[in-house]
TIRO-789328 format. One record per residue (C-alpha): residue in three letters; x, y, z. Coordinates in steps of 0.1 Angstrom, whole numbers, padded with zeros to 4 digits. Layout:
REM TIRO-789328
@residuo->ALA east->X north->Y up->Z
...
This chain:
REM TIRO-789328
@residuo->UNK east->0000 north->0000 up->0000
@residuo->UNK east->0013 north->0038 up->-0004
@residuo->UNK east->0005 north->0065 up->0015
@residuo->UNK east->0002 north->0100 up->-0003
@residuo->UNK east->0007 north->0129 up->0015
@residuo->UNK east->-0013 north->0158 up->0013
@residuo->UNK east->0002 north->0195 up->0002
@residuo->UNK east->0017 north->0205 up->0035
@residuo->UNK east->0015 north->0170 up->0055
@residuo->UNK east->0043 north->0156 up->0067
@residuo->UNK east->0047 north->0116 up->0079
@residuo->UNK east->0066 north->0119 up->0107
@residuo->UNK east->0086 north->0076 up->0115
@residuo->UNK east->0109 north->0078 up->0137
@residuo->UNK east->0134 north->0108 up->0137
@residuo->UNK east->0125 north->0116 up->0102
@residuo->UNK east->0096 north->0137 up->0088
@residuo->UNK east->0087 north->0126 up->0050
@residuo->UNK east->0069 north->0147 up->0024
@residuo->UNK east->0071 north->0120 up->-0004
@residuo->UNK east->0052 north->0089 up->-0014
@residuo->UNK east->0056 north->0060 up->0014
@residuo->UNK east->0051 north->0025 up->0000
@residuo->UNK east->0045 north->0002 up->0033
@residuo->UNK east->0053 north->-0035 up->0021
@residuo->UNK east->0050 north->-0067 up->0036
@residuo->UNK east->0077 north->-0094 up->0025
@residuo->UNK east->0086 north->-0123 up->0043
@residuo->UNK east->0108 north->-0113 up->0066
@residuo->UNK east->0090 north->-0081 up->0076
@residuo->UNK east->0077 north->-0046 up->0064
@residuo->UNK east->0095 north->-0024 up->0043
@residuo->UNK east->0091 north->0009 up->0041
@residuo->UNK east->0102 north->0034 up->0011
@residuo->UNK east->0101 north->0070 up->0001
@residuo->UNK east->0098 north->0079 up->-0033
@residuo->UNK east->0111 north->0115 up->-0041
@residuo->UNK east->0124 north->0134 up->-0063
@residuo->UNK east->0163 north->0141 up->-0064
@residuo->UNK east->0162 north->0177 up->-0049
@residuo->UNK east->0138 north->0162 up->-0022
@residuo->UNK east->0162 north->0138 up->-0014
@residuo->UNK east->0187 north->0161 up->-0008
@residuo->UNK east->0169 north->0180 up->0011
@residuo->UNK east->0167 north->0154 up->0040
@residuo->UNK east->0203 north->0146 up->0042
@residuo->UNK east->0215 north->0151 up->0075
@residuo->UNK east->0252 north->0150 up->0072
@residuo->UNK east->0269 north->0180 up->0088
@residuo->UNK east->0259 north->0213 up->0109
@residuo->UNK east->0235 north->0236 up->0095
@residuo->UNK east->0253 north->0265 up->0105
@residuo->UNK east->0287 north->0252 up->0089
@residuo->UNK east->0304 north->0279 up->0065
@residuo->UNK east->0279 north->0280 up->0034
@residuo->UNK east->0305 north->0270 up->0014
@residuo->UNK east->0310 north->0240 up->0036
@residuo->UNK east->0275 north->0230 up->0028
@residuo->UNK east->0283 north->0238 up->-0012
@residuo->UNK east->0307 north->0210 up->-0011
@residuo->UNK east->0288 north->0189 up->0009
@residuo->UNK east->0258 north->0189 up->-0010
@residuo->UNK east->0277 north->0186 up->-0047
@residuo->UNK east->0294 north->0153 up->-0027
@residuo->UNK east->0264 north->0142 up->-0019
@residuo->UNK east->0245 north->0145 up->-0051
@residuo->UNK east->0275 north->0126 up->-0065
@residuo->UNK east->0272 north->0101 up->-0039
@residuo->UNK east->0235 north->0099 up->-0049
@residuo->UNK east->0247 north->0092 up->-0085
@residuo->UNK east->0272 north->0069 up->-0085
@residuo->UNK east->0247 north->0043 up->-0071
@residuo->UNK east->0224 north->0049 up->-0093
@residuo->UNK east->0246 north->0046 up->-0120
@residuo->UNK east->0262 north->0011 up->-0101
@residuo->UNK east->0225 north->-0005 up->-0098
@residuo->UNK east->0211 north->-0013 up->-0069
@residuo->UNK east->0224 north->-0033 up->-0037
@residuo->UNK east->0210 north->-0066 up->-0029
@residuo->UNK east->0187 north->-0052 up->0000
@residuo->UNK east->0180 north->-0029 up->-0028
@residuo->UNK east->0168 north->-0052 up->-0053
@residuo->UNK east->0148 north->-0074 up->-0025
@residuo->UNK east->0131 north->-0044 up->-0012
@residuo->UNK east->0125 north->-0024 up->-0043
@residuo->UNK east->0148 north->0007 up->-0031
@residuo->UNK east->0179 north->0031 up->-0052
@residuo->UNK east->0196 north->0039 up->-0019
@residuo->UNK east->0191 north->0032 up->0018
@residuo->UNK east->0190 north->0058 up->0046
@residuo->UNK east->0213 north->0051 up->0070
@residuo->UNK east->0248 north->0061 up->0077
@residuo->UNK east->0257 north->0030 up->0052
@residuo->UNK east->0248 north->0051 up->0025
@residuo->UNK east->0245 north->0089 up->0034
@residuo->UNK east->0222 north->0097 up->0066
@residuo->UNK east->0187 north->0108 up->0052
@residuo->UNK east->0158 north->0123 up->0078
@residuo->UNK east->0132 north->0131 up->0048
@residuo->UNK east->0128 north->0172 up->0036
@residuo->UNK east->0098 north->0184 up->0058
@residuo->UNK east->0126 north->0197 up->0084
@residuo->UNK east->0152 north->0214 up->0060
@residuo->UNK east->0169 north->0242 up->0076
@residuo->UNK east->0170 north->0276 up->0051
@residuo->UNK east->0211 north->0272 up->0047
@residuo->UNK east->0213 north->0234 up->0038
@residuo->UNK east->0184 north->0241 up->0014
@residuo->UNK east->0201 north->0267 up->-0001
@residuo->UNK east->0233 north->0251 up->-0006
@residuo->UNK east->0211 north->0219 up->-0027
@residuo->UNK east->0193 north->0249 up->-0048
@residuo->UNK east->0225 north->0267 up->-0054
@residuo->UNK east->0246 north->0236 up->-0069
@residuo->UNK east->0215 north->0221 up->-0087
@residuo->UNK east->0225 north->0190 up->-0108
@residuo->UNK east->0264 north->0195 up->-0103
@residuo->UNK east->0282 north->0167 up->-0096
@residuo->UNK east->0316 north->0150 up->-0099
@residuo->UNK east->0325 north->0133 up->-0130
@residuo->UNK east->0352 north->0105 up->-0136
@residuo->UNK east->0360 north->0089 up->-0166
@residuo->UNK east->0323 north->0101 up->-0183
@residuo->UNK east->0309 north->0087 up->-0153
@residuo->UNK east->0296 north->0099 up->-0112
@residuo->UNK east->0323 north->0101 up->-0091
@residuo->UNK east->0321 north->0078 up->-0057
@residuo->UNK east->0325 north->0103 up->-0035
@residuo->UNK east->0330 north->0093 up->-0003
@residuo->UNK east->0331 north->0112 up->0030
@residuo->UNK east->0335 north->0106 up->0063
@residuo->UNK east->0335 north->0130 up->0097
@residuo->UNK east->0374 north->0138 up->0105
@residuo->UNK east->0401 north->0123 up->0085
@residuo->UNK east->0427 north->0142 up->0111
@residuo->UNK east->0454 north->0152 up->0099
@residuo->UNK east->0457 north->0133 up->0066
@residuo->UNK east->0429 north->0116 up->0049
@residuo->UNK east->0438 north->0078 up->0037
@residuo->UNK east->0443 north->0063 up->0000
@residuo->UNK east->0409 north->0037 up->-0003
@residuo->UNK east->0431 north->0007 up->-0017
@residuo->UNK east->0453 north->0015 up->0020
@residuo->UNK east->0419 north->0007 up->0039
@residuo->UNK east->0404 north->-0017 up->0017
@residuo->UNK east->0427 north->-0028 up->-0002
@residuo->UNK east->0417 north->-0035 up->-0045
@residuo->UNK east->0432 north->-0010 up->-0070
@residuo->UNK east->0435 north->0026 up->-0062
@residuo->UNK east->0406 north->0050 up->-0075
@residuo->UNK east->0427 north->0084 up->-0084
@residuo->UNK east->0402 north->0106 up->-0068
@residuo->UNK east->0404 north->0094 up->-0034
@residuo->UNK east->0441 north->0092 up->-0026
@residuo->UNK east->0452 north->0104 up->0004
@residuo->UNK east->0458 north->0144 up->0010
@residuo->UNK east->0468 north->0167 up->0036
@residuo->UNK east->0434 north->0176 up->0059
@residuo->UNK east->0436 north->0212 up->0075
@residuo->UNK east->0416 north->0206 up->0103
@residuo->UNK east->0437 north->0208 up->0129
@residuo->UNK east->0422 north->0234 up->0161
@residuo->UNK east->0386 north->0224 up->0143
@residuo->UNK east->0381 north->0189 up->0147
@residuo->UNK east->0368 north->0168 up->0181
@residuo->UNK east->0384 north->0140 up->0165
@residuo->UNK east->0423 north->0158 up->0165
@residuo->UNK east->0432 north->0129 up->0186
@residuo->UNK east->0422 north->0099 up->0208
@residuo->UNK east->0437 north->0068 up->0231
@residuo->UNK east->0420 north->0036 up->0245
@residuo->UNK east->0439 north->0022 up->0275
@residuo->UNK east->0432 north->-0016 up->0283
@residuo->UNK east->0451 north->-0046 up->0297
@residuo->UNK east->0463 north->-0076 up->0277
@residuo->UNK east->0435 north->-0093 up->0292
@residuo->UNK east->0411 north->-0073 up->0284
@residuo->UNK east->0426 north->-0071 up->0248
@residuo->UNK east->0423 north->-0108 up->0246
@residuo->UNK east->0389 north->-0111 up->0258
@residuo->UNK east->0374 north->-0089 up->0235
@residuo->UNK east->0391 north->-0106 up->0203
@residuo->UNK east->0385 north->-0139 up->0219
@residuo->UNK east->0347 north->-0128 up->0216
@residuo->UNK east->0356 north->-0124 up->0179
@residuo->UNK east->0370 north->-0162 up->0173
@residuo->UNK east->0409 north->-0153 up->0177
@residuo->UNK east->0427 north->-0172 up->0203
@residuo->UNK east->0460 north->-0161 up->0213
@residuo->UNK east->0470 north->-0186 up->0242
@residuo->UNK east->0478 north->-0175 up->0273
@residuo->UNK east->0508 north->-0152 up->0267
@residuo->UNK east->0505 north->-0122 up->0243
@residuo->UNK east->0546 north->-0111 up->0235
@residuo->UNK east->0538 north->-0081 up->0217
@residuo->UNK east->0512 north->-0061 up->0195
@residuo->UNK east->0530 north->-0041 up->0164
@residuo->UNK east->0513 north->-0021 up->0136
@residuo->UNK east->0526 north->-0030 up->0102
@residuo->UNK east->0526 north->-0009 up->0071
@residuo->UNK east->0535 north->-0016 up->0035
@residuo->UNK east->0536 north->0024 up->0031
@residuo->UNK east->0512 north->0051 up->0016
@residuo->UNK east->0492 north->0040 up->-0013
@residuo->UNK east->0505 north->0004 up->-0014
@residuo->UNK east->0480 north->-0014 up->0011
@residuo->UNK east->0458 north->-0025 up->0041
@residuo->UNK east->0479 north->-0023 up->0072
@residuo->UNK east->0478 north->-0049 up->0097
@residuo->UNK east->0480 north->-0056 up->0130
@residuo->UNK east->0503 north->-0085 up->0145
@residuo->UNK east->0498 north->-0101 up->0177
@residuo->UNK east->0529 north->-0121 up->0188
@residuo->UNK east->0521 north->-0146 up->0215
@residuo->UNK east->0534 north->-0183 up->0226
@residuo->UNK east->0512 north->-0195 up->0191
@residuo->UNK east->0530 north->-0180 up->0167
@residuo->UNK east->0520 north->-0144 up->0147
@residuo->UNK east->0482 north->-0136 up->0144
@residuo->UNK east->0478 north->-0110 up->0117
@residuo->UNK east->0451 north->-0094 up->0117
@residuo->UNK east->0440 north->-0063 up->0091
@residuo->UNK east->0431 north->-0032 up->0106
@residuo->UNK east->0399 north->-0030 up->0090
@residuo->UNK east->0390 north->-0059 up->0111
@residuo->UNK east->0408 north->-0046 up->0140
@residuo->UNK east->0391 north->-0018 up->0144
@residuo->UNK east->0356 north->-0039 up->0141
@residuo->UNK east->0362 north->-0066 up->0165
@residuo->UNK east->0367 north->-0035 up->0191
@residuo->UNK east->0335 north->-0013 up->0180
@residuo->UNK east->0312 north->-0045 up->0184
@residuo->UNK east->0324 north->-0065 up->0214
@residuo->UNK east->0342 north->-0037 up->0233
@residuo->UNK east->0310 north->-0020 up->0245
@residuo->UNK east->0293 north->-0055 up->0254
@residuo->UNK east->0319 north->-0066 up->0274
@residuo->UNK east->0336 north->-0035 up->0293
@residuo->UNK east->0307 north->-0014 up->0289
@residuo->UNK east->0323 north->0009 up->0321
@residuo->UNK east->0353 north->0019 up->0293
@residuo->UNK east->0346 north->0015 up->0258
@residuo->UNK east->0340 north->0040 up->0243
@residuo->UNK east->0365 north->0056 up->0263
@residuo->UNK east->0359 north->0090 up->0283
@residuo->UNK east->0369 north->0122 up->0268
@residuo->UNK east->0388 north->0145 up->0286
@residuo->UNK east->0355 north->0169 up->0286
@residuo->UNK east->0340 north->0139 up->0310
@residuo->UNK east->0317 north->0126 up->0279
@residuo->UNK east->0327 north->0096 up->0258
@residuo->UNK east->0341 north->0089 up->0229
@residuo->UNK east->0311 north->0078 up->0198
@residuo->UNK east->0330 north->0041 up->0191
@residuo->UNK east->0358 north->0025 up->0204
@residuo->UNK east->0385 north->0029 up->0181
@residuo->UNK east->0373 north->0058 up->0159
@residuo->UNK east->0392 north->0048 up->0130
@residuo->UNK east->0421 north->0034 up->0108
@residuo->UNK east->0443 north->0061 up->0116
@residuo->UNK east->0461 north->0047 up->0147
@residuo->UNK east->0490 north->0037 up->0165
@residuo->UNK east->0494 north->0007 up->0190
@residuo->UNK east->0517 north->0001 up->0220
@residuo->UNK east->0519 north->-0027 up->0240
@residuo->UNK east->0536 north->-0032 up->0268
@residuo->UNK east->0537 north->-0069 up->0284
@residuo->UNK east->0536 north->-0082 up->0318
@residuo->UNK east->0569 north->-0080 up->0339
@residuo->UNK east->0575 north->-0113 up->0342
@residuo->UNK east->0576 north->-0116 up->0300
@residuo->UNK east->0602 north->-0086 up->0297
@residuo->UNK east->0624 north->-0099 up->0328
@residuo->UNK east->0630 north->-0137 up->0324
@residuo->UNK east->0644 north->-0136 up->0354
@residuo->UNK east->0612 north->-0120 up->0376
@residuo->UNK east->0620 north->-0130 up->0408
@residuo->UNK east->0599 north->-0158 up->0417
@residuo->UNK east->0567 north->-0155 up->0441
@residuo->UNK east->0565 north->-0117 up->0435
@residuo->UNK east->0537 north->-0109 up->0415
@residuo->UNK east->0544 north->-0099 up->0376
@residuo->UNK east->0526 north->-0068 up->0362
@residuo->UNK east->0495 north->-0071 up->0334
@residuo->UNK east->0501 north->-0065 up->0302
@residuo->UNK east->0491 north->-0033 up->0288
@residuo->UNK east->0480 north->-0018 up->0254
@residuo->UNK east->0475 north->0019 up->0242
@residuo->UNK east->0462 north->0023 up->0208
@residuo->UNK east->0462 north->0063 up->0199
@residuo->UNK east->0447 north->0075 up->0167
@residuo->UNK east->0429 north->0104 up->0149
@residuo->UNK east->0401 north->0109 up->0131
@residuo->UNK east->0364 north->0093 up->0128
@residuo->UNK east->0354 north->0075 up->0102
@residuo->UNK east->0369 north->0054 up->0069
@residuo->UNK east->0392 north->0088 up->0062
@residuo->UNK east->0388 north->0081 up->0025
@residuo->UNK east->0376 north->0113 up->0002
@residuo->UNK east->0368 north->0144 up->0018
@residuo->UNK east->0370 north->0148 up->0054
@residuo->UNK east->0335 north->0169 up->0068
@residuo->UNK east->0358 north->0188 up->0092
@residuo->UNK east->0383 north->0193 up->0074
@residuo->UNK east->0359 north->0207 up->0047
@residuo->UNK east->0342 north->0229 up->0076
@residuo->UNK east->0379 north->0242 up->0085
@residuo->UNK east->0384 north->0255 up->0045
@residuo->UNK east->0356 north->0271 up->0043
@residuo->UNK east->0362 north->0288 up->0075
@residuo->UNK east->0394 north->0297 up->0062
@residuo->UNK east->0377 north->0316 up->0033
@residuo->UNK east->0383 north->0286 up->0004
@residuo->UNK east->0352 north->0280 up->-0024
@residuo->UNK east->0332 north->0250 up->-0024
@residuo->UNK east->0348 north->0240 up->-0057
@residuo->UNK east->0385 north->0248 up->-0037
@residuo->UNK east->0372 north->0223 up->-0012
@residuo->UNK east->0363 north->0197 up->-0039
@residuo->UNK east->0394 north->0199 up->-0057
@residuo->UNK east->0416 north->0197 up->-0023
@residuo->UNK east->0400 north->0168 up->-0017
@residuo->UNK east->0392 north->0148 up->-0048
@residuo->UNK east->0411 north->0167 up->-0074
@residuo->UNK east->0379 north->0168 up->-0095
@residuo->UNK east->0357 north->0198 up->-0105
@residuo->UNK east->0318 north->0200 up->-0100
@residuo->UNK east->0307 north->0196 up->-0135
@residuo->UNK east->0266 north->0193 up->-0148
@residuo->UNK east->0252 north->0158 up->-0143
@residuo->UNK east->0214 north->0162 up->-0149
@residuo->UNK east->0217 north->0134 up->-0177
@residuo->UNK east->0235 north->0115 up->-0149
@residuo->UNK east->0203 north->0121 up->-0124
@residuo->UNK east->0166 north->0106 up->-0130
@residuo->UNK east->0137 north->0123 up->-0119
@residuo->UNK east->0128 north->0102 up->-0093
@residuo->UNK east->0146 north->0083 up->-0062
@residuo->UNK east->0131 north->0056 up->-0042
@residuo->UNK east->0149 north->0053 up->-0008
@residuo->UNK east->0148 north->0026 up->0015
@residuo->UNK east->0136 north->0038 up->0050
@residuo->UNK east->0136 north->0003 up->0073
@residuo->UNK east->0131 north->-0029 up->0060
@residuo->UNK east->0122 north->-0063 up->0079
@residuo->UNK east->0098 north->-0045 up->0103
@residuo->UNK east->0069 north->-0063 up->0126
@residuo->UNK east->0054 north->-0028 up->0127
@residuo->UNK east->0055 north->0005 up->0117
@residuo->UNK east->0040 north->0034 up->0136
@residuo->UNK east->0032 north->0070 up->0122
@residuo->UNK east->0023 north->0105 up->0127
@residuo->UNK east->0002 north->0124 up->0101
@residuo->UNK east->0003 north->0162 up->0108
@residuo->UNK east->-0021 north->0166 up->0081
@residuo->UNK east->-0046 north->0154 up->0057
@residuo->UNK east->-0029 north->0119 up->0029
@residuo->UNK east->-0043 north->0095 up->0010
@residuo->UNK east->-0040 north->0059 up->0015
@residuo->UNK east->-0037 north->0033 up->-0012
@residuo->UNK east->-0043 north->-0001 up->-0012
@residuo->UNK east->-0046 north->-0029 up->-0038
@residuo->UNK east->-0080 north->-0039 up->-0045
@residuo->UNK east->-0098 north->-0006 up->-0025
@residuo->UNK east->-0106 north->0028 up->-0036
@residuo->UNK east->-0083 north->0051 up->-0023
@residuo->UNK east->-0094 north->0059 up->0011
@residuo->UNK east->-0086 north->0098 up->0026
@residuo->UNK east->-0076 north->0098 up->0061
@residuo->UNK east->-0069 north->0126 up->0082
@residuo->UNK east->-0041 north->0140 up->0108
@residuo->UNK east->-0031 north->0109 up->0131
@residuo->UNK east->-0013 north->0085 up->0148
@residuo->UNK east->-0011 north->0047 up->0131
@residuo->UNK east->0004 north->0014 up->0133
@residuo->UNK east->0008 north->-0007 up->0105
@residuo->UNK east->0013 north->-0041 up->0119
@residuo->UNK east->0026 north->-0071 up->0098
@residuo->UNK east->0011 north->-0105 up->0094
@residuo->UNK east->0032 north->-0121 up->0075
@residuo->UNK east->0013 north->-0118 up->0039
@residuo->UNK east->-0005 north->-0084 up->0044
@residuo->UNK east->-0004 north->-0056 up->0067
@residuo->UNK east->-0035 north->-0043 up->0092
@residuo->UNK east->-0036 north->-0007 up->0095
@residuo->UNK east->-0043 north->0006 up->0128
@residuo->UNK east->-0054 north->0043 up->0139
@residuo->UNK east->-0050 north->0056 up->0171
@residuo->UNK east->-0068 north->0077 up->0193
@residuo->UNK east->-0102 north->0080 up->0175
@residuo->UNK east->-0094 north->0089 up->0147
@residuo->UNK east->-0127 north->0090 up->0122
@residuo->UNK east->-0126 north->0071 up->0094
@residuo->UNK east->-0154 north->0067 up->0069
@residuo->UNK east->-0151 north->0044 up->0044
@residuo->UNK east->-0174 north->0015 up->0031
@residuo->UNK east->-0143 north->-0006 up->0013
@residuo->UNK east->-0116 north->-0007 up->0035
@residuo->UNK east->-0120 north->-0010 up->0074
@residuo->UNK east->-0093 north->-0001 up->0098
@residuo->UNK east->-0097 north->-0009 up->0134
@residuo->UNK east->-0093 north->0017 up->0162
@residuo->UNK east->-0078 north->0014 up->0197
@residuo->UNK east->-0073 north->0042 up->0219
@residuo->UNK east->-0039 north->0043 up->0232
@residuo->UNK east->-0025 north->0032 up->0269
């Protein structure tokens, strides 16, 4: 079924506020929910960076996001994609997207004043990644994940430094701690960890890697992974100190914040001294991993762009720092229409209506329902449509049941 908003209604899921068609699905594993809009709409709702960043900040920014939006479009669409019947999902997996009812007046601007520009490669959209603070230099993407490197997202010197949160960062732990949290993961490093060293091939020739050296032999490990193993079993298992605190007495957003990092470890006494005097007590191991940056560090870096266009540079000076290419007209490149994918695999869906829409469903006149709260609850092969609160509904071919909430 779709629901069609009125002029002026927004649908209000979760944190986001849509103005464009919702299609409400059921599949087997769920509901699935998707926005069609059109490309400037889409836009509209992305909820990358500040609003009150420089406006040339928010130039770049929206020129790298419309490229974004274009290069999958032009790659075809992901297997969630195809399963779902959705261009791009809304999450931070592809760029984070809150619908275009809320659009501050300066991000607006920014879409309007680069209409249809984006970055070309080769006759075709650019990938143009992003990510929040690349430091002090952002990173080469065949250095992170590996393949053959893409000339426009090599690494580059990133001006951010006095700007960013993200300057710099440290996680303190003990060995053990260390090789609980990988041993949550599947690695298993015996009961003695030698030493933890970073490896590097160098700049633009490779993944790095890091080596644990313990009584088994040499675990390599890339840092990719590294980092991954930390961000999901680190919080589950040392809740009390990862993320780590900030030295403002908040916490950092992920355990280790990227692939920019160094590592230290330091083991117990009794491994450095062979000759420990027996019955004292040997110290625990310890490991210090130091980094900048947040994020995969690969294109252009969001606070580093916010630090150039405080610094007076052009949106296209920001674009060319950072990818070497210049905004160029891609409205052949861009289709009139987007379909994006807002959750998938839902048991139920609930909405607020601040206004009059239209609801759609196979087999039914369309039936016109007014400002609200409802539920759309799956059942497996079809979907019952729930309205809270009283809501009057008149309307001899479709019925909808009403509850009145707790």
């Amino acid at each position: 079924m779709s629901l069609e908003p009125g002029a002026g209604t927004a649908l209000v899921l979760g944190r986001g506020a849509y103005e464009g068609e919702l299609d409400i699905t059921p599949y087997p594993a769920g509901l699935a929910v998707v926005e069609e809009t059109t490309i400037d709409g889409y836009l509209f709702g992305i909820r990358e960076v500040p609003t009150t960043w420089p406006d040339e900040t928010l130039a770049a920014q929206a020129v790298a996001a419309r490229s974004y939006l274009a290069w999958t479009l032009d790659r075809g669409r992901s297997i969630n994609g195809t399963n779902y019947d959705y261009d791009i999902c809304a999450s931070q997996f592809c760029q984070v997207y809150r619908g275009s009812a809320d659009t501050e007046a300066s991000w607006a601007d920014a879409v309007v004043r680069t209409t249809d520009e984006i970055l070309v490669y080769d006759g075709r959209p650019a990938q143009a990644l992003y990510s929040s603070s690349a430091g002090s230099r952002t990173r080469s993407n065949q250095d992170v994940w590996g393949g053959s490197a893409v000339p426009y997202l090599q690494a580059v010197d990133s001006p951010e430094e006095g700007y960013t949160p993200y300057e710099r960062w440290e996680l303190r732990l003990s060995g053990a701690q260390f090789a609980r949290v990988f041993a949550a993961a599947g690695y298993w490093f015996g009961e003695r960890i030698d030493d933890v060293t970073l490896t590097s091939p160098g700049e633009g020739n490779g993944p790095e890697r890091v080596e644990v050296h313990s009584e088994l032999g040499v675990t390599s490990i890339q840092a990719t992974d590294f980092r991954a193993v930390f961000n999901v079993h680190g919080p589950d298992l040392y809740p009390g100190s990862m993320p780590a605190a900030r030295s403002d007495g908040g916490r950092w957003p992920q355990t280790i914040l990227s692939y920019t990092f160094a590592v230290d470890y330091q083991p117990p006494a009794r491994a450095r001294n062979p000759h420990f005097p027996p019955g004292e007590v040997a110290s625990q191991g310890t490991m210090t991993v130091v980094g900048e940056g947040w994020g995969h560090g690969i294109g252009m870096s969001q606070w580093g762009a916010m630090a150039l266009g405080s610094e007076g540079a052009s949106y296209q000076a920001i674009l060319d720092h950072y990818y070497g290419l210049a905004a160029d007209n891609g409205e052949e490149m861009l289709p009139d229409a987007v379909r994006v994918g807002l959750f998938v695999e839902e048991p139920r869906v609930s909405l607020t209506a601040d206004g009059a829409f239209t609801l759609n469903a196979p087999g039914w006149y369309p039936v016109a329902l007014p400002a609200g709260v409802y539920s759309f609850w799956w059942t497996g092969d079809g979907v019952i449509v729930v309205a809270h609160g009283g809501v009057p509904i008149e309307s001899p071919f479709f019925r909808l049941r009403t509850v009145q909430p707790r």
